[in-house]
C-alpha positions in Angstrom: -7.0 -54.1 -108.5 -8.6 -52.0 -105.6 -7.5 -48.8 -107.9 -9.6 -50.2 -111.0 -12.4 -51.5 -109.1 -13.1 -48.0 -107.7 -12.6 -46.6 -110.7 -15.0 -48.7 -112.7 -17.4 -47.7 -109.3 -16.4 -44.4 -110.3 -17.5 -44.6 -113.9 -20.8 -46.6 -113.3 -21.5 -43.6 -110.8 -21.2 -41.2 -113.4 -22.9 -43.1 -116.1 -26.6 -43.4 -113.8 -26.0 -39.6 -113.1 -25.5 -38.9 -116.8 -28.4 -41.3 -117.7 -30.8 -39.5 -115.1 -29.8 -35.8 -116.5 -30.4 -36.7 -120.3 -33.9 -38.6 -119.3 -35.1 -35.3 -117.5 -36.9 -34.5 -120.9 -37.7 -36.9 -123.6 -40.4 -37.0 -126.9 -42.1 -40.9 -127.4 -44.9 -41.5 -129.6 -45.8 -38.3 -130.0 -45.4 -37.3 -126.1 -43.2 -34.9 -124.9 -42.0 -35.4 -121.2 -40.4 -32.9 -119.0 -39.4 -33.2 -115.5 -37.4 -30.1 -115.1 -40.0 -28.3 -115.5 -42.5 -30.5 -115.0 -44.8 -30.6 -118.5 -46.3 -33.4 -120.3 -48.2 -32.9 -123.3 -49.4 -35.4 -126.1 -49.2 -33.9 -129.6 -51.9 -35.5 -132.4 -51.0 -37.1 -135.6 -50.2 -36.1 -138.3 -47.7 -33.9 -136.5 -43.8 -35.8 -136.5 -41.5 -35.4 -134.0 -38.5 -33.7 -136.1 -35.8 -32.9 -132.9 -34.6 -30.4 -130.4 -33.6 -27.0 -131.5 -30.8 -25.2 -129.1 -30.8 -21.5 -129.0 -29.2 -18.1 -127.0 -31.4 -15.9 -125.6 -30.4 -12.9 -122.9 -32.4 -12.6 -119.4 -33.5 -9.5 -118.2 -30.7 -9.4 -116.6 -28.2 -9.1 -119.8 -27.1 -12.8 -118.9 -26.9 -15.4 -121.0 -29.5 -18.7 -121.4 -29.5 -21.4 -123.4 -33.0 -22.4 -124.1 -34.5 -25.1 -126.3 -37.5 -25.9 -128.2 -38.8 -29.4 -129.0 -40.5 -29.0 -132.2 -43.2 -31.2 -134.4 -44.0 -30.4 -138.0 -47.4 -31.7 -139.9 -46.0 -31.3 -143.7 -47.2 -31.6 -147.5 -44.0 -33.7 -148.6 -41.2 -30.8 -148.2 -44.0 -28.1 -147.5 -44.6 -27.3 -144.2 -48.4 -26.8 -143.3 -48.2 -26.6 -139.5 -45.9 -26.3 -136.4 -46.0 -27.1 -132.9 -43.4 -25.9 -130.9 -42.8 -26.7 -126.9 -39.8 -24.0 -125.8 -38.5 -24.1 -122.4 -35.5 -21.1 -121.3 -34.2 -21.2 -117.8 -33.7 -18.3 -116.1 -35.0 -15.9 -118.9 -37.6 -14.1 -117.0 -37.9 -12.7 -112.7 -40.4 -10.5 -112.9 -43.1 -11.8 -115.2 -45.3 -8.8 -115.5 -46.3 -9.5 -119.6 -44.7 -12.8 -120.8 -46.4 -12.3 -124.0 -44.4 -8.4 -125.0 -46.2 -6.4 -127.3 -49.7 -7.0 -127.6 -51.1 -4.2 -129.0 -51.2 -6.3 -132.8 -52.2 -9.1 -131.6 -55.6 -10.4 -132.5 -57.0 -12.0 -129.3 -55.0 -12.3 -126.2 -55.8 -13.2 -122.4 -55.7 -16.1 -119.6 -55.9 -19.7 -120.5 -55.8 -23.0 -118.1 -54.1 -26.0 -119.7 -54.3 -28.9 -117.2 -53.1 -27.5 -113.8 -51.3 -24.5 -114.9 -52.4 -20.7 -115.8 -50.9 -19.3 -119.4 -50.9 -16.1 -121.0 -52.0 -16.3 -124.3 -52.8 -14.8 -127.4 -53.3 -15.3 -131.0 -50.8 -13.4 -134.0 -50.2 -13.4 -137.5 -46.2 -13.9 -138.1 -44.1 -14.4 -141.0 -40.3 -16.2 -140.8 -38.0 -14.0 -141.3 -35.3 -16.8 -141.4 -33.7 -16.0 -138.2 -35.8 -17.3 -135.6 -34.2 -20.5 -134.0 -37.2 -22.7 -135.4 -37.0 -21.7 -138.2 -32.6 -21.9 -138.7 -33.7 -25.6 -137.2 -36.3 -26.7 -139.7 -35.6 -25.3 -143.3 -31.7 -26.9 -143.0 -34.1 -30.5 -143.0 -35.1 -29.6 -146.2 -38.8 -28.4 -146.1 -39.9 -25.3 -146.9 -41.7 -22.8 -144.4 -45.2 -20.6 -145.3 -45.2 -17.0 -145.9 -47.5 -16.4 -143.4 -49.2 -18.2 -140.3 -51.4 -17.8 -137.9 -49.8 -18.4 -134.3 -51.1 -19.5 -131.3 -48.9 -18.9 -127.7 -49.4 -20.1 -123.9 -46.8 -18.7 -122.4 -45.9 -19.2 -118.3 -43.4 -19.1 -115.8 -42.8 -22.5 -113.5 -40.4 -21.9 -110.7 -40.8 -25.3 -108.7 -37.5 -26.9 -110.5 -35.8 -23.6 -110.8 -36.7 -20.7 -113.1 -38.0 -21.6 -116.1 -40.0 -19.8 -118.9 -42.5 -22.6 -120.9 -43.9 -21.5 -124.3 -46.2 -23.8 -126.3 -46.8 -22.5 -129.9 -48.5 -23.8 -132.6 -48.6 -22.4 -135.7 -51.0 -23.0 -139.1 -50.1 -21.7 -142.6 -52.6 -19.1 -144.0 -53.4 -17.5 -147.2 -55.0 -14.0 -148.1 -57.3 -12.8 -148.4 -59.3 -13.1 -145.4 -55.9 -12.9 -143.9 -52.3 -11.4 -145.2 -48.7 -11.3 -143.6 -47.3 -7.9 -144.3 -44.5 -5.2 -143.1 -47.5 -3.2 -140.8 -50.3 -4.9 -139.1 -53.6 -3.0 -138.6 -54.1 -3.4 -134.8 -58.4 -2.3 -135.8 -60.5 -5.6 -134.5 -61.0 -8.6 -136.6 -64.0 -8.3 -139.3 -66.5 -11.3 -138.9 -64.5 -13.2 -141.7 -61.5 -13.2 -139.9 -63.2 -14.0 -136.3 -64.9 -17.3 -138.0 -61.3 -18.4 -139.2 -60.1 -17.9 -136.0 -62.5 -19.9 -134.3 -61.6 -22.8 -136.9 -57.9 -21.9 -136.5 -59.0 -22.0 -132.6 -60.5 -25.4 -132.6 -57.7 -26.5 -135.1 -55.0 -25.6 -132.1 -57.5 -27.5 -129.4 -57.0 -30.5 -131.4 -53.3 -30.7 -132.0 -52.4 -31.6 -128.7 -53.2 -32.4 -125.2 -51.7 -31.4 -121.8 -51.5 -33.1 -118.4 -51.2 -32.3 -115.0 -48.0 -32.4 -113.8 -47.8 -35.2 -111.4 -48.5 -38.3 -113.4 -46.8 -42.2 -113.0 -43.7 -42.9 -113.1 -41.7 -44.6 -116.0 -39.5 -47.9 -114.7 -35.6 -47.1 -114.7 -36.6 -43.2 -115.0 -36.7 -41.9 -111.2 -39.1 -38.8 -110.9 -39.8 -38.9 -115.1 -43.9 -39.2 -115.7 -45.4 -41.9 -117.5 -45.9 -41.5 -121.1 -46.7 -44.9 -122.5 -50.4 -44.4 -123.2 -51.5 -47.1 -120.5 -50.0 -44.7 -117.9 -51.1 -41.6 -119.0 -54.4 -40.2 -117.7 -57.8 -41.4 -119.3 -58.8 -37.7 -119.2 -56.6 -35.5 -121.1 -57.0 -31.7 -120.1 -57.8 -29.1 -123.1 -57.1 -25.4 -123.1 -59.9 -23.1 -122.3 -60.2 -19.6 -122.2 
């Protein structure tokens, strides 16, 4: 009797530990809650919360990582319009010089603050190629991904839980001719057309989500999780500025 007693003590143990680990990140109503790294960031309707994507990257090191991104579609029945995309790899980068890699075709780049923490950003045009782990994660749901988008990254390293990289991307279909997706980008500045869709792309990215600070209430039953449920989130959500 003493045996099974300690084993059920055992079990119970290992049951709280397993609950803690699998409520250090969670998505409700829209909200995505991290506590390792610390991140919290409210994404707007009409974006959907479609799951977690698991992927393999390599450190600078040549080690293995397995990172994942916690994506939200906005979609036109099986057509996707719109992405948002919250990636977190540990132990990817050490020496964080450029988090954002090539830059040269990009068409803006530079600081941003969302809430209490400093991003690199910039703003690209991509097209799927069908091997990117968002995309392996999304079109096997059935929808179908644009040609071409416009992208927008914060990129930033958080070492306060460990080493962590933290990418937010969110991405808007676009069609030509002001803008088109091909095999060579022009790296020459935007012409006025393109910089007034970018400001609408811009303001369109500013509006699809919000971001906290990182110390916020805690949940009941979650030790060290934030709040989430909108009465215990903070009456003054924190956009992105340049």
């Amino acid at each position: 009797m003493r045996r099974w007693w300690l084993t059920g003590v055992a079990w119970l143990a290992f049951l709280q530990l397993t609950t803690v680990a699998q409520a250090d990140r969670l998505v409700r109503k829209n909200v995505f809650v991290s506590t390792s790294p610390q991140l919290t960031v409210r994404v707007s309707p009409p974006f959907r919360y479609i799951g977690e994507a698991e992927f393999t990257t390599t450190t600078e090191l040549g080690d293995q990582t397995q990172g994942k991104a916690y994506v939200f579609i906005d979609s036109n029945q099986e057509q996707v319009q719109r992405i948002f995309c919250i990636e977190l790899i540990p132990e990817l980068l050490r020496f964080p010089g450029n988090l954002l890699g090539n830059i040269a075709a990009d068409l803006d780049f530079g600081a941003c603050t969302l809430a209490d923490r400093q991003y690199q950003c910039a703003a690209s045009l991509i097209s799927f190629t069908g091997n990117e782990p968002v995309a392996k994660f999304i079109t096997p749901q059935g929808y179908s991904l644009p040609p071409c988008l416009l992208a927008k990254s914060f990129v930033t390293t958080d070492a306060t839980t460990g080493s962590y990289l933290i990418g937010i991307f969110y991405l808007e279909a676009v069609a030509g001719p002001v803008f088109q997706c091909g095999p060579s980008r022009s790296t020459a500045p935007p012409s006025s057309a393109q910089q007034q869709l970018l400001g609408q792309f811009e303001e369109h990215c500013m509006d699809a989500f919000d971001a906290y600070p990182r110390r916020v209430r805690e949940v009941p039953d979650f030790p060290g999780l934030h709040g989430i449920d909108d009465a215990t989130l903070p009456s003054g959500p924190y956009k992105g500025r340049h």
